[in-house]
N, C-alpha and C positions, 0 to 999 in steps of 0.2 A: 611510605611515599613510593610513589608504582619508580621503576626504572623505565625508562624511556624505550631501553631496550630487549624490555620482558615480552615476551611471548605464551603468555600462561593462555592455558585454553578457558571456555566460557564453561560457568555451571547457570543448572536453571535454577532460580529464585523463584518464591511467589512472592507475587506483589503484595505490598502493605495492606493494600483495603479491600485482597478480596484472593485468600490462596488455592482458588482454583486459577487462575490467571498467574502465568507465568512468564518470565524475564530472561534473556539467557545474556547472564554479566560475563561479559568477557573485559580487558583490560588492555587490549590491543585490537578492539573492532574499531574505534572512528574518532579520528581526532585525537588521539592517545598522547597524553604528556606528564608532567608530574599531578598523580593528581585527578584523571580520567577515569572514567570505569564506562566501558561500551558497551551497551545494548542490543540486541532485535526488539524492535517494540509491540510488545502484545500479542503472543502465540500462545492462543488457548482455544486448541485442536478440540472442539468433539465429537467427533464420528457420525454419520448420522444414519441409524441401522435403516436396513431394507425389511419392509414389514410384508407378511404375506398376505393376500388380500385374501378376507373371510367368506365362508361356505354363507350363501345362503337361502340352502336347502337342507335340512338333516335327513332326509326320510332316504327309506333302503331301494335303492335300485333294484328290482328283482326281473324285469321281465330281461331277456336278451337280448332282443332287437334297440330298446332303448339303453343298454350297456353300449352296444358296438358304437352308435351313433354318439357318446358320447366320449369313448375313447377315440373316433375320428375329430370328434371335435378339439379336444385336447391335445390331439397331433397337431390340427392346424393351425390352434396358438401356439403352440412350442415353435412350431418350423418360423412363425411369424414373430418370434422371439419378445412374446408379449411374456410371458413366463411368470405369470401370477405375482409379479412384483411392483408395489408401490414409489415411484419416483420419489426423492424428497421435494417437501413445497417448496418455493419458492418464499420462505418464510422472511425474508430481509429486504422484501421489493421496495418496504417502506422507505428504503436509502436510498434507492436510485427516482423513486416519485418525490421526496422531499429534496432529493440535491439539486433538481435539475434536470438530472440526466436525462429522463423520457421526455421531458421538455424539447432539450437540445435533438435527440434523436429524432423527432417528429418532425424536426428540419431538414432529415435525412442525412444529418451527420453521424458517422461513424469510426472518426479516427483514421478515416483511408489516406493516407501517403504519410503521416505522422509518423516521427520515431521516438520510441519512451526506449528510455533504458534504466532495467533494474538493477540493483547491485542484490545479490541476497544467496541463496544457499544452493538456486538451478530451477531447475521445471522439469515434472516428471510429462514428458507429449503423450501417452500413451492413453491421459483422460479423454473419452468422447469430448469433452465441450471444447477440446483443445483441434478438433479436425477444423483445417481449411490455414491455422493459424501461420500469419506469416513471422517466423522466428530468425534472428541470428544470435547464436549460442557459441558463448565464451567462455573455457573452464580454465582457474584459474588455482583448482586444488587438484586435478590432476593431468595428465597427459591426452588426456582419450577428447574426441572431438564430437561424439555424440550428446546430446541434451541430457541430463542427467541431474535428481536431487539429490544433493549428497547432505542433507539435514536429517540428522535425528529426528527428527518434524520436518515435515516437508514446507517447509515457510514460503518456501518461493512458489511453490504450484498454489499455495494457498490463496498469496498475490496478484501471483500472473493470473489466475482465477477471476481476482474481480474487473480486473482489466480487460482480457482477452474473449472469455466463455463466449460459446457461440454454439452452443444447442440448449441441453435442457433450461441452463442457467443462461440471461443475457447480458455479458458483461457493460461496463463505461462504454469501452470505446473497440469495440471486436475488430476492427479491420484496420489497425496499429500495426505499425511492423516493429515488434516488441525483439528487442537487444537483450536477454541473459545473460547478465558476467556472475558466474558462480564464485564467491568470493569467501564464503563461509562452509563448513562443510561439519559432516559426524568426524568425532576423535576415537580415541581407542575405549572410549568408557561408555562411548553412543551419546554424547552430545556434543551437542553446535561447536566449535573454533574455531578461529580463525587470524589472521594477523593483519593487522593495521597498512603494512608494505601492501599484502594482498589486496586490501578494498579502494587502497588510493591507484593502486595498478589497476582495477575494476571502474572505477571510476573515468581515470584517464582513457581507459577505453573506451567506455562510452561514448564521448565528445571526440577524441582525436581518431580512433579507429571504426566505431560503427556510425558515427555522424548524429548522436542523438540530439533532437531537439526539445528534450525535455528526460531528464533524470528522477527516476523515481528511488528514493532513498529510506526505506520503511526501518530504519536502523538507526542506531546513536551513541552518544555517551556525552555523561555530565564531567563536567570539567571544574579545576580549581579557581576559580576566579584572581588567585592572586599568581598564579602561570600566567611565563611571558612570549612564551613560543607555543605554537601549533606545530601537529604532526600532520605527516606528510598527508593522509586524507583530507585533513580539513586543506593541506593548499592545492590539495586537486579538485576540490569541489571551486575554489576560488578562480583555478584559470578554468574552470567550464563554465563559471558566470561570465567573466574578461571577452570570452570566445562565442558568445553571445547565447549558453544554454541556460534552461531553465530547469530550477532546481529544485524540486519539492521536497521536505523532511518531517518527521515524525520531530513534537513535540514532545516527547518523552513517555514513559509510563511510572516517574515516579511520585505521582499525585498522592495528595491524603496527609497522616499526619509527619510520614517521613520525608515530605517533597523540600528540596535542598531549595528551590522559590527561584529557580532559572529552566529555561529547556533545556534539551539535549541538542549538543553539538552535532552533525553541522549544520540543522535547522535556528542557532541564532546567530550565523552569518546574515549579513543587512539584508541581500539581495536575494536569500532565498524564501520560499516560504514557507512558516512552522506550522502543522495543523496539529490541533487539538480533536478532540473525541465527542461525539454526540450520543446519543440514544435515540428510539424513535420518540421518545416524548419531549425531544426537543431539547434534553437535560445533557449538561456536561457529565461525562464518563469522571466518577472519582478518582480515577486513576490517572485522566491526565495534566499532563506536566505545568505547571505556572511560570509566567514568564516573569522578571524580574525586575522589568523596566528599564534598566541600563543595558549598552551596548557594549559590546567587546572592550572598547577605550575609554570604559567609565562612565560615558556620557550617556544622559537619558536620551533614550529610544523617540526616533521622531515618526510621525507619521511620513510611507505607509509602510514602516517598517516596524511599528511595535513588536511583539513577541506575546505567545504566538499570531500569528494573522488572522485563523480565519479557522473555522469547526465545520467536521464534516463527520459525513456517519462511519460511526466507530465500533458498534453495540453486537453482536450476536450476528455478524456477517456473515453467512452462507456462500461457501465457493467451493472449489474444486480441493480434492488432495490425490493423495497415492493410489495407485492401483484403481482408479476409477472411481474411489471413492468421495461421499462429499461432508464438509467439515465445518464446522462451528467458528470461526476468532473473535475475539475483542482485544480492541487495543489501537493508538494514535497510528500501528502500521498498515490498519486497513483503511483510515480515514485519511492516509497522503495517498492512497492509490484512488481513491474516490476525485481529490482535488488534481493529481495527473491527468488522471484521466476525460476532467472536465478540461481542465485546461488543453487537453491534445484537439477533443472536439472542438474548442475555439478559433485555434492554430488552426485546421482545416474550414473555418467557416471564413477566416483572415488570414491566408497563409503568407502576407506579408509580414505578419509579426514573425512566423518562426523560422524566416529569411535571415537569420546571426543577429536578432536583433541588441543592439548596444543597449549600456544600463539606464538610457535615456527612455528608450522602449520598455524597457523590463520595468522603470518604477510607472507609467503609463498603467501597463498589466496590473499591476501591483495596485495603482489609486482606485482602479477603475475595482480590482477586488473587494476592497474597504469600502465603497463607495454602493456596491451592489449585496454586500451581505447584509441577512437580514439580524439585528438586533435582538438579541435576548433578553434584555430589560431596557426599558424605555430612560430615554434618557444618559445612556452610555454610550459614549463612542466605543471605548476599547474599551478590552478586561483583559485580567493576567492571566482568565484562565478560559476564557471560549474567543477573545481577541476579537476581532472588529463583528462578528457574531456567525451567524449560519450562512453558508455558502448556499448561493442559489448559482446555478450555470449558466441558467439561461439571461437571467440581469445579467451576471457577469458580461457576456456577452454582447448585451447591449449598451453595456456601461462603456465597455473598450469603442463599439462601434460610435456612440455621442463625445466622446471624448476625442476622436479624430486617429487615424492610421498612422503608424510610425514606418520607419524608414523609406 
């Protein structure tokens, strides 16, 4: 039984049903009480090499006037910094065309005056897709004020990646003014840790310090059901609901034959929303979390608060990492940054909603979500494990607007 007041660092796990995908369990990330084990949900970084683009001419150069022309030539791709190297595709477009997103953008929304606030390990700014990005950065593992990843894995450039990108890759929602609270960091063994005081501090900054209007929280931890108190995280995500934010979380990653059949905390507070994991064949990720169907106080889950809410793409995400480089994820932590970031586009299409709107406005949001996703089997309203089915943005969107303006 954890003590309440452990601060043991996070090791990585691989998940049940699939150990290249990795978990990093810590017992003081989110929500922590007797009984908790906390998460980053779904960090599985893989590099994606720069390939040289192939000769194709083999024969021998011999005369000299056509050497020289050709080593001018080659100077003036260099200097033009084309440098014989292959960009990575664009291989995960399918998530931003099946969620929405290029939908909504086609309306010319981009997230501008919006603020999402991450909670997670930092941002490395030094990636190209990251120029123009308007950040305010929060460190909350060390002293220094500069932007910085301080993840064994860079999880949070990973994130702020599918959010923010704005060159080669084109993020949700690029012109975000995207909040950093680095709240997790590398330990002395080179993995992830962090402490529960940390991310509820990361948190409360958010809402009371950088004024977010919507919280993206790609982290977690499963809890004891028969615990009768919450740690101080979970009640700082509570007064950012109270204070009229919006709250996204990751559904967990422990899908499959070991899933404990609840999500991860703080994604089964009422008023937030849990996403699950997609694929592009429309298929839930077996890794993500099922929801339970009871609420916090025993009682069954009522609409539009079942658990999880709503599935978004999950699958082999392409986005930014370190050093410029770019990186593979799967996991419930790329598919809440998929759901913020639709929702921040909407907030700018209605920016009366993200005017502090009350929990009157927020279950509005919420109906109009379940009301707009699309169904993965016919005949289901909900399920435990893709929840009211596939996020579309752009319904979403028009769901809120038929449904009438709050505040």
């Amino acid at each position: 039984m954890w003590d309440e007041r452990q601060l043991d660092g996070m090791e990585f796990i691989p998940e049940p049903t699939d150990s290249r995908i990795v978990s990093a369990a810590d017992p003081t990330t989110v929500g922590h009480q007797e009984g908790w084990r906390g998460e980053v949900m779904g960090w599985s970084p893989e590099p994606i090499r720069v390939v040289p683009r192939r000769s194709t001419s083999g024969k021998n150069i011999l005369n000299v006037g056509i050497m020289l022309l050709l080593v001018l030539v080659m100077w003036s791709i260099w200097r033009s910094q084309f440098l014989f190297i292959e960009v990575p595709p664009q291989q995960s477009e399918w998530a931003f065309e099946d969620s929405g997103v290029r939908s909504l953008q086609s309306l010319g929304l981009s997230g501008d005056g919006i603020r999402v606030c991450m909670v997670d390990t930092g941002i490395d700014t030094s990636h190209p897709d990251f120029n123009g990005l308007q950040l305010v950065f929060r460190d909350f593992i060390s002293t220094g004020n500069e932007p910085v990843d301080h993840g064994g894995l860079a999880h949070g450039t990973m994130m702020a990646g599918i959010l923010v990108s704005n060159g080669h890759l084109d993020g949700v929602a690029p012109n975000v003014i995207l909040g950093m609270a680095a709240a997790l960091g590398e330990d002395d063994e080179g993995e992830n840790s962090g402490s529960e005081d940390k991310v509820a501090d990361a948190i409360n900054w958010c809402w009371k310090k950088f004024g977010a209007d919507i919280i993206s929280l790609s982290l977690g931890g499963v809890h004891d059901p028969n615990a009768t108190t919450e740690g101080p995280s979970s009640n700082a995500v509570r007064q950012a609901l109270d204070n009229g934010v919006f709250v996204i979380a990751a559904a967990g990653n422990d899908g499959g034959e070991d899933d404990d059949g609840r999500v991860a905390s703080p994604s089964n507070v009422k008023e937030v929303i849990s996403v699950a994991a997609l694929d592009k064949n429309n298929l839930i990720w077996e890794g993500s979390s099922i929801g339970s169907g009871i609420d916090n106080s025993g009682d069954a889950e009522i609409q539009p608060h079942q658990k999880p809410e709503i599935s978004a793409p999950g699958v082999d995400i392409l986005s930014t990492g370190p050093g410029g480089e770019y990186f593979i994820s799967t996991g419930t932590s790329d598919s809440t940054v998929f759901v913020a970031g639709i929702l921040s586009l909407i907030l700018e299409a209605e920016p009366q909603i993200a005017n502090g709107p009350d929990m009157e406005c927020m279950g509005l949001v919420k109906t109009a979500l379940k009301q707009s996703a699309v169904p993965l089997l016919d005949g289901v309203e909900h399920d435990p494990y893709w929840g009211y089915g596939a996020i579309d943005g752009l319904a979403w969107l028009e769901e809120i607007q038929a449904l009438g303006s709050c505040n």
